[in-house]
C-alpha positions as CSV (number, residue, x, y, z in Angstrom):
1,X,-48.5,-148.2,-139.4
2,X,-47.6,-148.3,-142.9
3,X,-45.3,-151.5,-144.7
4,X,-41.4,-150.2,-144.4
5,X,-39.5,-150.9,-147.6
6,X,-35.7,-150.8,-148.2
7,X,-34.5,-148.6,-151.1
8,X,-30.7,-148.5,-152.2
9,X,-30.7,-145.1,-154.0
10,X,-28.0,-143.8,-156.5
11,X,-27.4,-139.8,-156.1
12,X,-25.6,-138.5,-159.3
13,X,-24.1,-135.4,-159.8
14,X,-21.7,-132.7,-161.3
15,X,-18.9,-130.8,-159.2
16,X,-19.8,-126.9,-159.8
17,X,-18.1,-124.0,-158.0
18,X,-15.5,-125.9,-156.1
19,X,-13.1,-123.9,-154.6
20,X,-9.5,-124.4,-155.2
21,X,-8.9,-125.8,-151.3
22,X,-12.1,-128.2,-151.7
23,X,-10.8,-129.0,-155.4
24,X,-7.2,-130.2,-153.8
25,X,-8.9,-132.0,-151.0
26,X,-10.8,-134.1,-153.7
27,X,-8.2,-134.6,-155.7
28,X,-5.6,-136.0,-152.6
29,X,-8.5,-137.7,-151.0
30,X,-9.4,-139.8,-154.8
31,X,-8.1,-142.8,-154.3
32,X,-10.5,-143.4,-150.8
33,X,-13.3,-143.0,-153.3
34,X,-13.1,-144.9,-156.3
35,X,-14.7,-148.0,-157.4
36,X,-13.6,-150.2,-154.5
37,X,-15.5,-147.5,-152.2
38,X,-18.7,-148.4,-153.3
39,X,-21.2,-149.6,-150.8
40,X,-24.1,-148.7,-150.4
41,X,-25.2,-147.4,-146.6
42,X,-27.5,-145.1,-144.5
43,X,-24.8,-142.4,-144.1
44,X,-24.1,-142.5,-147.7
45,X,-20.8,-143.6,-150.1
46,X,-18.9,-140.8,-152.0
47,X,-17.5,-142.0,-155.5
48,X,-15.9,-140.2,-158.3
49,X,-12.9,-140.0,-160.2
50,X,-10.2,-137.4,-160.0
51,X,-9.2,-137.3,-164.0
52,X,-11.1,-135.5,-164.7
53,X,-12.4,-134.2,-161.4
54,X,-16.2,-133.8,-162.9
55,X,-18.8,-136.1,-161.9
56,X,-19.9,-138.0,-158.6
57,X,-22.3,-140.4,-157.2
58,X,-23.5,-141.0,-153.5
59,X,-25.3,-144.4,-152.7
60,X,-27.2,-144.9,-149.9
61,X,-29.6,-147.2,-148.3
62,X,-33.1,-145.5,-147.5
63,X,-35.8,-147.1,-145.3
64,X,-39.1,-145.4,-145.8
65,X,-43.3,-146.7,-146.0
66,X,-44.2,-148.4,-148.7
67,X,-46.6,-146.1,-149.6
68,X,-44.7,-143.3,-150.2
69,X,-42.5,-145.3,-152.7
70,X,-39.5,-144.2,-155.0
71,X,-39.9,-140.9,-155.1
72,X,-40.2,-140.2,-151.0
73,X,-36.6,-142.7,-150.9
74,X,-35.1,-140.3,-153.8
75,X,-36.1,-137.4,-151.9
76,X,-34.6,-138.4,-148.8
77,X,-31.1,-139.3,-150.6
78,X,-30.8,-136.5,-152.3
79,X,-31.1,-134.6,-149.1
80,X,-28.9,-136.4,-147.5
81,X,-26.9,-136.0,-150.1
82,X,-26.7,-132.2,-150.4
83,X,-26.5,-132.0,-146.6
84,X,-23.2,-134.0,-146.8
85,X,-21.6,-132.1,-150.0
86,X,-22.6,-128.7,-148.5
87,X,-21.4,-129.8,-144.9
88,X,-17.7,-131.2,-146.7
89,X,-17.6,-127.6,-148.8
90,X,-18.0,-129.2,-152.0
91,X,-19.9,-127.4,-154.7
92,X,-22.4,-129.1,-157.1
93,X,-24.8,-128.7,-159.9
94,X,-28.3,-130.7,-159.9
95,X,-28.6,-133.9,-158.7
96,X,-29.9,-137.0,-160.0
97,X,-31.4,-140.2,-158.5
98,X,-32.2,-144.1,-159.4
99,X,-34.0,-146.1,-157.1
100,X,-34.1,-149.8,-156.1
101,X,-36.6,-151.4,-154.1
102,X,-35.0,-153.9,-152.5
103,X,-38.4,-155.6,-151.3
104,X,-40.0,-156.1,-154.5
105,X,-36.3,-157.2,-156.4
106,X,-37.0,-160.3,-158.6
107,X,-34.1,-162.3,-158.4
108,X,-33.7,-164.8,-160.8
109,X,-32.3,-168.3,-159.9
110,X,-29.5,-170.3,-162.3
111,X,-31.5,-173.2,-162.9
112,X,-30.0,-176.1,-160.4
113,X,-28.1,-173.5,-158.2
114,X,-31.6,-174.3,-155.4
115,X,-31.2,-176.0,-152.5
């Protein structure tokens, strides 16, 4: 069995073709997704602003081998991704991903903050 790394992945995106019922929906539901809504979890976070009602982003935490790295955690997103926008009635354009391995992170101390 392969090494399982943790991957927070960042799902960006356009709205395109939204219907006029989907487009009121976002619009009455924009305050439950702004910037306090961000967190990033296995189901996925929506996030976007409603002026103007144009782009979005979806975070979410990915746990996949090692091995199959970046791309395999992007992949997996961005399906879950469209799975979710498709399943909600949203329409949108192509999607775009950043990826953060969480187990090979460099995290850089303040000097004298160790204990």
């Amino acid at each position: 069995m392969s090494e399982q790394h943790t991957y927070r992945v960042i799902v960006r995106g356009t709205w395109d073709g939204l219907t006029e019922e989907a487009r009121a929906r976002l619009l009455a539901e924009a305050d439950g997704h702004g910037l306090t809504s961000m967190r990033f979890t296995e189901e996925g976070t929506l996030t976007y602003e409603s002026s103007p009602l144009k782009h979005f982003s979806m975070r979410y935490v990915v746990v996949c081998d090692a091995e199959d790295g970046e791309e395999m955690a992007a992949a997996i997103a961005e399906d879950r991704a469209e799975t979710s926008l498709r399943g909600l009635g949203y329409g949108f354009g192509a999607l775009k991903s950043t990826v953060t391995d969480l187990d090979t992170m460099k995290i850089n101390y303040k000097a004298g903050s160790r204990r």
